[in-house]
C-alpha positions in Angstrom: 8.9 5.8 13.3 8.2 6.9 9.5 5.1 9.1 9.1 3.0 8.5 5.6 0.4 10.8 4.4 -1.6 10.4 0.9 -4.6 12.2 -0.8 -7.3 10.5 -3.5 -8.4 13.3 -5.2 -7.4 15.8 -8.5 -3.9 15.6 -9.6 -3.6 19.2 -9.4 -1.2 21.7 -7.6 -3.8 23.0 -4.6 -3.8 19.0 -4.0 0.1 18.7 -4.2 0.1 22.0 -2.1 -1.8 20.2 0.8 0.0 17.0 0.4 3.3 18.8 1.1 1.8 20.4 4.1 0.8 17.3 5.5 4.2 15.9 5.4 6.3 19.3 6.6 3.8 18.5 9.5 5.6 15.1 10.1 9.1 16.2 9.2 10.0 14.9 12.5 8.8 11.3 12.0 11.5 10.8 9.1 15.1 13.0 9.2 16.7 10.4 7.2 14.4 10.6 3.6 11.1 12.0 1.9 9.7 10.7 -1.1 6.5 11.6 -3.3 4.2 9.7 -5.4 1.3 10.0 -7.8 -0.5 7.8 -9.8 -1.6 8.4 -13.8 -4.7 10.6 -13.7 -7.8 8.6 -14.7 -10.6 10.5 -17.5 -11.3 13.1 -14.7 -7.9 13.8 -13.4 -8.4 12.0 -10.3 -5.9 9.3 -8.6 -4.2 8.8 -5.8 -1.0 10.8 -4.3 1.7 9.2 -1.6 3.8 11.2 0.4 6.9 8.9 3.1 8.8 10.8 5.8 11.2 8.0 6.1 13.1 6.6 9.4 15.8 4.5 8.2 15.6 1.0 10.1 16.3 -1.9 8.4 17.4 -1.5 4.5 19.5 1.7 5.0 20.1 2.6 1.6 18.4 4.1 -1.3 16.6 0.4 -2.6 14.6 1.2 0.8 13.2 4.6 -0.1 9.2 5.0 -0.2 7.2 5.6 -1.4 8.6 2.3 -3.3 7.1 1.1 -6.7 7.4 -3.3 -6.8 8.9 -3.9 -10.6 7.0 -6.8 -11.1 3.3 -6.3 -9.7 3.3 -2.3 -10.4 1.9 -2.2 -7.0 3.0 1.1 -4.9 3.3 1.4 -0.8 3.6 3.8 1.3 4.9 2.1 5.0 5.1 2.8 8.6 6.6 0.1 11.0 8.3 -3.3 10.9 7.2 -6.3 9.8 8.8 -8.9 12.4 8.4 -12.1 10.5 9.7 -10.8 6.8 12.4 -12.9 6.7 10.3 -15.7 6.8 7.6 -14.1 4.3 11.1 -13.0 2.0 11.9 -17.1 1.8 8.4 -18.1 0.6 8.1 -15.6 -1.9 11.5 -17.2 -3.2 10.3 -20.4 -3.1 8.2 -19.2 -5.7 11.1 -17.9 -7.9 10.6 -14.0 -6.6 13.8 -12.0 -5.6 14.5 -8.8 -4.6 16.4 -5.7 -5.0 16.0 -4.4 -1.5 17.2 -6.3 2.0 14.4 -4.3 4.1 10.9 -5.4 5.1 8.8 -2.9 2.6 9.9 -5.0 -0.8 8.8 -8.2 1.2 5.7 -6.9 1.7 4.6 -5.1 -0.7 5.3 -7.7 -3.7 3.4 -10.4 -1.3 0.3 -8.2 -1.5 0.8 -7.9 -5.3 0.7 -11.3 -5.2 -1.6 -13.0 -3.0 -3.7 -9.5 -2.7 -5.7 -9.2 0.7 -4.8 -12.8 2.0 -1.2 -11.5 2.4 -2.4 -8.9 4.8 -2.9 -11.5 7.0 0.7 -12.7 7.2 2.2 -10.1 8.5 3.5 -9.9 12.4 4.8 -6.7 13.3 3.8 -3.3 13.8 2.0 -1.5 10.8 0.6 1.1 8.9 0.1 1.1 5.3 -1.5 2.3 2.3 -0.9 0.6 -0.9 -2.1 1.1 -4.6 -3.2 -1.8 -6.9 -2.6 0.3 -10.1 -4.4 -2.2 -12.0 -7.7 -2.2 -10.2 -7.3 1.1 -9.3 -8.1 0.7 -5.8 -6.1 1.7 -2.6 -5.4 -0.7 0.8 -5.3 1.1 4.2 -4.0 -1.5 7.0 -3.2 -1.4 10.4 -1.8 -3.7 12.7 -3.5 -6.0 14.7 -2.7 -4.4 18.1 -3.0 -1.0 16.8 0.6 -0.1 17.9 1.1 2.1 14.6 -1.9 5.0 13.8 -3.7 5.9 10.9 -5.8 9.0 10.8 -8.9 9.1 8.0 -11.1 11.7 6.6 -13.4 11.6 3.9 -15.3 14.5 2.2 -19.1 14.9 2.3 -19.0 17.6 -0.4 -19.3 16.1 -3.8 -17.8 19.4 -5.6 -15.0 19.6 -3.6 -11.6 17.9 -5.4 -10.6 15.7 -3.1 -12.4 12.6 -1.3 -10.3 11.0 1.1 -6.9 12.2 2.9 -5.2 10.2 5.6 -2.0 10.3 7.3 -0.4 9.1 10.5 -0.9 11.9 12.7 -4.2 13.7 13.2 -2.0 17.4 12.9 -0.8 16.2 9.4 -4.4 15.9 8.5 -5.5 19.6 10.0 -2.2 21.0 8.5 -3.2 19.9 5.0 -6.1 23.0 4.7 -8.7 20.7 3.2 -10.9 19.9 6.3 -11.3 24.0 6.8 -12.0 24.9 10.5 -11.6 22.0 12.9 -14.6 21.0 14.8 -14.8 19.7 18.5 -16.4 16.0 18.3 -18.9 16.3 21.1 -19.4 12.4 21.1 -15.2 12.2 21.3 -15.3 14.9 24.3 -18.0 13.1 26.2 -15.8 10.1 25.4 -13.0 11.9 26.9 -14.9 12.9 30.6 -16.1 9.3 30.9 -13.0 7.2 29.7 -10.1 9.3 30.6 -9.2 9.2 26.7 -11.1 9.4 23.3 -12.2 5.4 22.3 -11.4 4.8 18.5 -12.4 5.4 16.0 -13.9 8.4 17.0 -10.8 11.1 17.3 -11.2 14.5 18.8 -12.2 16.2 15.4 -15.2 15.6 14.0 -15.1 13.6 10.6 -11.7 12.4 11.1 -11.5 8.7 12.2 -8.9 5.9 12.9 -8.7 3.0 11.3 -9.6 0.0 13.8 -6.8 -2.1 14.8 -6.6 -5.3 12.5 -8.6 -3.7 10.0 -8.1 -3.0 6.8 -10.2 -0.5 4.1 -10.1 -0.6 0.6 -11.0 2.5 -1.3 -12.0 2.7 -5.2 -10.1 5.7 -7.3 -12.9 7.9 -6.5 -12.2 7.7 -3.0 -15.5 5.1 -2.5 -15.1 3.3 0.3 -15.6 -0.4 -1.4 -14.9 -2.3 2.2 -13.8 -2.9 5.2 -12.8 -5.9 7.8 -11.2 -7.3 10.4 -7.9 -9.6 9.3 -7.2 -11.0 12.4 -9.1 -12.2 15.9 -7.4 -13.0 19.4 -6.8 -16.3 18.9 -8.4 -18.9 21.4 -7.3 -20.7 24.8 -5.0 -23.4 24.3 -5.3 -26.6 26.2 -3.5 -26.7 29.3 -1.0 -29.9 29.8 -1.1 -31.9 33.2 1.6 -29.4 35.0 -0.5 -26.3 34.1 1.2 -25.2 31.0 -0.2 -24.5 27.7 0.9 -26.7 24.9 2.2 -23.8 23.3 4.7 -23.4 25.9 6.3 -26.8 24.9 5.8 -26.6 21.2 7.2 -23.6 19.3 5.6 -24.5 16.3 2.0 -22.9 18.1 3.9 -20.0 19.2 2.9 -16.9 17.3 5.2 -15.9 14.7 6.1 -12.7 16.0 8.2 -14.0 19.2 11.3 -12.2 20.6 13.5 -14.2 18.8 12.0 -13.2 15.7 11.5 -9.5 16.1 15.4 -9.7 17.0 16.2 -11.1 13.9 14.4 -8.5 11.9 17.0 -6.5 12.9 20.4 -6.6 11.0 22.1 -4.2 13.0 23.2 -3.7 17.4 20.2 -3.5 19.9 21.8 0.0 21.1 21.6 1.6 17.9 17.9 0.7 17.5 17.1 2.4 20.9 19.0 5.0 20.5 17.1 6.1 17.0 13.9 5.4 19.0 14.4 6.8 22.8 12.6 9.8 23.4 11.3 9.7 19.3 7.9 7.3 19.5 5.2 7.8 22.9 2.4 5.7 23.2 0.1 8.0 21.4 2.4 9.0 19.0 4.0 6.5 16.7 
Protein backbone atom coordinates (compact mmCIF):
# COMPACT_ATOMS: atom_id res chain seq x y z
CA UNK A 1 0.00 0.00 0.00
CA UNK A 2 1.89 3.27 -1.32
CA UNK A 3 -0.30 6.38 -1.39
CA UNK A 4 0.33 8.94 -4.52
CA UNK A 5 -1.04 12.37 -4.67
CA UNK A 6 -0.28 15.08 -7.60
CA UNK A 7 -1.54 18.62 -8.47
CA UNK A 8 -1.82 20.31 -12.29
CA UNK A 9 -1.64 23.67 -11.55
CA UNK A 10 1.15 26.84 -10.90
CA UNK A 11 4.46 25.73 -10.01
CA UNK A 12 4.44 27.92 -7.14
CA UNK A 13 5.02 27.47 -3.33
CA UNK A 14 1.10 27.76 -2.07
CA UNK A 15 0.84 24.67 -4.66
CA UNK A 16 3.91 22.91 -3.18
CA UNK A 17 2.47 23.91 0.24
CA UNK A 18 -0.73 21.83 -0.51
CA UNK A 19 1.01 19.10 -2.26
CA UNK A 20 3.03 18.41 0.99
CA UNK A 21 -0.18 18.41 2.98
CA UNK A 22 -1.67 15.96 0.85
CA UNK A 23 1.05 13.56 1.34
CA UNK A 24 1.72 14.17 5.42
CA UNK A 25 -2.02 13.05 5.16
CA UNK A 26 -0.85 9.63 3.76
CA UNK A 27 2.34 9.36 5.75
CA UNK A 28 0.90 6.09 6.82
CA UNK A 29 0.54 4.51 3.34
CA UNK A 30 4.49 4.67 2.83
CA UNK A 31 7.03 4.49 6.15
CA UNK A 32 9.68 3.14 3.92
CA UNK A 33 10.23 6.39 1.30
CA UNK A 34 8.78 9.81 -0.06
CA UNK A 35 9.63 11.36 -3.15
CA UNK A 36 8.53 14.68 -5.02
CA UNK A 37 8.29 15.63 -8.54
CA UNK A 38 7.60 18.58 -10.88
CA UNK A 39 7.56 19.06 -14.35
CA UNK A 40 9.29 22.30 -16.37
CA UNK A 41 6.74 25.06 -16.11
CA UNK A 42 5.15 25.78 -19.46
CA UNK A 43 4.68 29.90 -20.77
CA UNK A 44 2.19 30.38 -17.81
CA UNK A 45 4.01 28.54 -15.11
CA UNK A 46 1.63 25.75 -15.08
CA UNK A 47 2.62 21.75 -15.08
CA UNK A 48 2.13 19.05 -13.23
CA UNK A 49 3.53 18.05 -9.60
CA UNK A 50 3.94 14.21 -8.22
CA UNK A 51 4.16 13.39 -4.74
CA UNK A 52 4.87 8.95 -3.65
CA UNK A 53 4.56 7.79 -0.07
CA UNK A 54 6.25 4.61 -0.91
CA UNK A 55 5.69 0.85 0.61
CA UNK A 56 8.58 -1.01 -0.29
CA UNK A 57 7.40 -4.38 -2.03
CA UNK A 58 9.19 -5.75 -4.68
CA UNK A 59 12.52 -3.65 -5.79
CA UNK A 60 13.69 -2.73 -2.23
CA UNK A 61 16.20 -0.43 -3.01
CA UNK A 62 16.70 3.06 -4.12
CA UNK A 63 16.30 2.14 -8.26
CA UNK A 64 12.58 1.59 -6.95
CA UNK A 65 11.95 5.08 -5.53
CA UNK A 66 8.94 7.15 -7.13
CA UNK A 67 8.18 9.25 -8.20
CA UNK A 68 10.59 7.40 -10.94
CA UNK A 69 11.65 9.24 -14.21
CA UNK A 70 12.18 6.20 -17.34
CA UNK A 71 15.75 7.39 -18.95
CA UNK A 72 14.83 6.53 -22.24
CA UNK A 73 10.99 7.73 -22.91
CA UNK A 74 11.32 10.87 -20.23
CA UNK A 75 8.10 9.60 -19.14
CA UNK A 76 7.42 10.09 -15.18
CA UNK A 77 4.99 7.69 -12.78
CA UNK A 78 3.70 8.02 -9.86
CA UNK A 79 2.39 4.13 -8.65
CA UNK A 80 0.27 2.45 -6.23
CA UNK A 81 -0.04 -1.51 -6.31
CA UNK A 82 1.50 -4.48 -8.18
CA UNK A 83 1.48 -5.39 -11.45
CA UNK A 84 1.17 -9.39 -11.28
CA UNK A 85 2.22 -10.27 -14.74
CA UNK A 86 5.50 -7.77 -15.05
CA UNK A 87 7.73 -10.35 -15.43
CA UNK A 88 6.21 -11.36 -18.38
CA UNK A 89 5.68 -7.63 -19.71
CA UNK A 90 9.83 -7.13 -18.43
CA UNK A 91 10.73 -10.15 -21.15
CA UNK A 92 8.81 -8.54 -24.04
CA UNK A 93 10.07 -5.25 -23.60
CA UNK A 94 13.64 -7.09 -23.84
CA UNK A 95 12.79 -8.78 -26.76
CA UNK A 96 12.77 -5.50 -28.17
CA UNK A 97 16.33 -4.61 -26.90
CA UNK A 98 14.95 -2.56 -23.62
CA UNK A 99 16.68 -3.30 -20.19
CA UNK A 100 16.38 -1.95 -17.04
CA UNK A 101 18.03 -0.47 -14.11
CA UNK A 102 15.41 -1.47 -11.56
CA UNK A 103 14.12 -5.33 -10.63
CA UNK A 104 10.55 -3.96 -9.43
CA UNK A 105 7.26 -3.72 -11.36
CA UNK A 106 7.21 0.37 -11.70
CA UNK A 107 10.32 0.51 -14.46
CA UNK A 108 8.31 -2.39 -16.28
CA UNK A 109 5.61 -0.36 -16.53
CA UNK A 110 6.19 2.70 -16.90
CA UNK A 111 8.71 2.40 -19.99
CA UNK A 112 5.88 0.07 -21.64
CA UNK A 113 3.50 3.04 -21.58
CA UNK A 114 6.41 5.20 -23.03
CA UNK A 115 6.44 2.93 -25.51
CA UNK A 116 3.28 1.56 -26.74
CA UNK A 117 1.30 4.70 -24.98
CA UNK A 118 -2.37 3.77 -24.03
CA UNK A 119 -2.38 0.23 -25.55
CA UNK A 120 0.02 -0.78 -22.70
CA UNK A 121 -2.53 0.13 -20.25
CA UNK A 122 -4.21 -2.75 -21.25
CA UNK A 123 -1.52 -5.22 -20.39
CA UNK A 124 -1.35 -4.90 -17.19
CA UNK A 125 -2.87 -7.62 -14.42
CA UNK A 126 -2.59 -6.62 -11.02
CA UNK A 127 -3.76 -4.17 -8.79
CA UNK A 128 -3.37 -0.36 -9.70
CA UNK A 129 -3.29 3.12 -9.41
CA UNK A 130 -1.33 5.42 -11.48
CA UNK A 131 -0.66 8.71 -12.82
CA UNK A 132 1.86 9.18 -15.40
CA UNK A 133 3.31 12.14 -17.36
CA UNK A 134 4.09 12.10 -21.22
CA UNK A 135 6.49 15.14 -20.92
CA UNK A 136 6.40 15.36 -24.55
CA UNK A 137 2.76 15.71 -25.15
CA UNK A 138 2.34 17.25 -22.12
CA UNK A 139 -0.54 15.35 -21.02
CA UNK A 140 -1.07 13.25 -17.76
CA UNK A 141 -2.61 9.40 -17.54
CA UNK A 142 -4.80 8.56 -14.47
CA UNK A 143 -5.48 4.55 -14.44
CA UNK A 144 -7.07 2.30 -12.30
CA UNK A 145 -7.40 -1.27 -12.13
CA UNK A 146 -9.87 -3.23 -13.68
CA UNK A 147 -11.51 -4.45 -10.45
CA UNK A 148 -11.07 -1.30 -8.67
CA UNK A 149 -9.04 -2.94 -5.86
CA UNK A 150 -6.61 0.25 -5.60
CA UNK A 151 -8.49 4.05 -5.26
CA UNK A 152 -8.12 7.11 -6.89
CA UNK A 153 -9.78 10.21 -5.61
CA UNK A 154 -10.36 13.33 -8.38
CA UNK A 155 -11.18 16.89 -8.17
CA UNK A 156 -11.24 19.47 -10.63
CA UNK A 157 -11.79 23.25 -10.24
CA UNK A 158 -14.74 25.13 -11.60
CA UNK A 159 -13.02 28.54 -10.91
CA UNK A 160 -10.99 29.63 -13.81
CA UNK A 161 -8.89 32.23 -11.62
CA UNK A 162 -8.03 29.93 -9.13
CA UNK A 163 -4.13 28.32 -9.78
CA UNK A 164 -4.80 25.05 -9.83
CA UNK A 165 -7.24 22.70 -12.03
CA UNK A 166 -7.11 19.23 -11.06
CA UNK A 167 -5.65 17.50 -7.65
CA UNK A 168 -6.00 13.83 -7.06
CA UNK A 169 -4.69 11.43 -4.63
CA UNK A 170 -5.40 8.07 -3.20
CA UNK A 171 -7.38 8.87 -0.21
CA UNK A 172 -10.32 11.31 -0.22
CA UNK A 173 -8.64 13.00 3.39
CA UNK A 174 -5.40 13.67 1.26
CA UNK A 175 -7.55 15.60 -1.05
CA UNK A 176 -9.47 17.68 1.92
CA UNK A 177 -6.02 18.09 3.75
CA UNK A 178 -4.54 19.87 0.72
CA UNK A 179 -6.66 23.41 1.56
CA UNK A 180 -7.59 23.92 -2.11
CA UNK A 181 -11.26 22.53 -2.11
CA UNK A 182 -12.11 25.20 0.91
CA UNK A 183 -14.96 23.95 3.08
CA UNK A 184 -16.13 20.42 2.27
CA UNK A 185 -19.55 20.01 1.18
CA UNK A 186 -22.08 17.03 1.98
CA UNK A 187 -23.02 15.35 -1.65
CA UNK A 188 -26.78 15.06 -1.17
CA UNK A 189 -26.94 12.64 -4.21
CA UNK A 190 -23.90 10.51 -2.35
CA UNK A 191 -25.96 10.62 1.07
CA UNK A 192 -29.23 9.54 -0.53
CA UNK A 193 -26.84 6.96 -2.17
CA UNK A 194 -25.78 6.01 1.18
CA UNK A 195 -29.59 5.44 2.91
CA UNK A 196 -30.61 3.43 -0.15
CA UNK A 197 -27.31 1.27 -0.88
CA UNK A 198 -25.81 0.87 2.46
CA UNK A 199 -22.56 2.65 0.90
CA UNK A 200 -21.94 5.59 -1.57
CA UNK A 201 -21.89 4.00 -5.46
CA UNK A 202 -18.80 5.46 -7.41
CA UNK A 203 -18.02 7.73 -8.75
CA UNK A 204 -19.91 9.92 -6.71
CA UNK A 205 -17.88 10.08 -3.14
CA UNK A 206 -19.24 11.72 -0.11
CA UNK A 207 -17.92 15.29 -0.96
CA UNK A 208 -19.36 17.08 -3.50
CA UNK A 209 -16.93 17.67 -6.57
CA UNK A 210 -14.63 15.06 -5.66
CA UNK A 211 -15.04 11.83 -7.77
CA UNK A 212 -13.36 8.37 -8.27
CA UNK A 213 -12.08 7.23 -11.08
CA UNK A 214 -14.20 4.13 -12.49
CA UNK A 215 -12.62 0.88 -12.29
CA UNK A 216 -10.82 -0.03 -15.64
CA UNK A 217 -10.82 3.42 -16.66
CA UNK A 218 -8.39 5.52 -17.47
CA UNK A 219 -8.41 9.72 -17.96
CA UNK A 220 -6.15 11.66 -19.69
CA UNK A 221 -5.70 15.26 -18.85
CA UNK A 222 -3.92 18.14 -21.03
CA UNK A 223 -1.25 20.50 -19.02
CA UNK A 224 -4.03 22.80 -18.29
CA UNK A 225 -5.80 20.32 -16.34
CA UNK A 226 -8.45 19.69 -19.53
CA UNK A 227 -9.91 16.71 -19.36
CA UNK A 228 -8.99 15.42 -23.06
CA UNK A 229 -10.67 11.73 -22.38
CA UNK A 230 -11.74 9.09 -20.86
CA UNK A 231 -12.55 5.03 -21.28
CA UNK A 232 -12.97 1.86 -20.31
CA UNK A 233 -9.61 -0.47 -21.03
CA UNK A 234 -10.97 -3.57 -20.14
CA UNK A 235 -14.67 -5.55 -20.16
CA UNK A 236 -15.62 -8.94 -18.27
CA UNK A 237 -14.61 -11.18 -20.66
CA UNK A 238 -17.34 -13.57 -22.07
CA UNK A 239 -18.61 -17.24 -21.22
CA UNK A 240 -16.43 -19.91 -22.36
CA UNK A 241 -17.70 -23.02 -23.98
CA UNK A 242 -18.31 -25.69 -21.65
CA UNK A 243 -16.56 -29.31 -22.60
CA UNK A 244 -18.80 -32.56 -22.41
CA UNK A 245 -17.97 -33.21 -18.46
CA UNK A 246 -19.13 -29.63 -17.58
CA UNK A 247 -15.91 -27.86 -17.54
CA UNK A 248 -14.86 -24.82 -19.32
CA UNK A 249 -12.16 -25.09 -21.84
CA UNK A 250 -10.31 -22.85 -19.90
CA UNK A 251 -9.97 -25.16 -17.12
CA UNK A 252 -8.01 -27.61 -19.46
CA UNK A 253 -6.02 -25.16 -21.30
CA UNK A 254 -3.87 -22.65 -19.41
CA UNK A 255 -3.16 -20.72 -22.32
CA UNK A 256 -7.11 -19.11 -21.90
CA UNK A 257 -6.47 -18.63 -18.25
CA UNK A 258 -6.19 -14.95 -17.44
CA UNK A 259 -2.74 -13.84 -16.97
CA UNK A 260 -3.07 -12.83 -13.51
CA UNK A 261 -3.44 -16.53 -11.97
CA UNK A 262 -2.11 -17.52 -8.49
CA UNK A 263 0.83 -18.81 -9.78
CA UNK A 264 1.68 -15.63 -11.30
CA UNK A 265 0.85 -13.15 -8.63
CA UNK A 266 3.21 -15.57 -6.53
CA UNK A 267 5.95 -15.10 -8.76
CA UNK A 268 5.76 -11.30 -8.65
CA UNK A 269 7.00 -11.73 -5.48
CA UNK A 270 10.86 -12.26 -4.97
CA UNK A 271 10.71 -12.59 -1.39
CA UNK A 272 8.69 -15.29 1.66
CA UNK A 273 4.78 -15.22 1.69
CA UNK A 274 5.13 -14.31 5.58
CA UNK A 275 6.99 -11.27 5.03
CA UNK A 276 4.42 -9.96 2.47
CA UNK A 277 1.55 -10.45 5.12
CA UNK A 278 3.19 -9.27 7.69
CA UNK A 279 3.84 -5.70 5.88
CA UNK A 280 0.18 -5.86 4.87
CA UNK A 281 -1.98 -7.33 8.01
CA UNK A 282 -3.82 -4.88 9.73
CA UNK A 283 -2.14 -1.99 6.96
CA UNK A 284 -4.78 -2.16 3.78
CA UNK A 285 -9.09 -2.57 4.59
CA UNK A 286 -11.29 -2.95 1.88
CA UNK A 287 -12.05 0.76 1.64
CA UNK A 288 -8.75 1.76 2.20
CA UNK A 289 -5.98 0.67 0.04
Amino acid sequence: MCGISGIIGRLDENNRAALARMSKAMIHRGPDGHGSWASTPDARGWGVMLDHRRLSILDLSSAGAQPMVDDTTGHVISFNGEIYNYVALRKRLESEGQSFRSSGDTAVMLRALGLHGLEAVGWLRGMFAFASWDPQQRRLLLARDQLGIKPLYIAQSSNPNTTWSLIFASELRALLASGLLGTPRLDPQAVASNVWNGFVVGPCTAVQGVELLAPGHYAEFDGTGRRISERDFWRIPGEVAKTDNGRSDACLDPRRRDEASPRQRCAARRFPVGRHRFLRDGKSRATDR
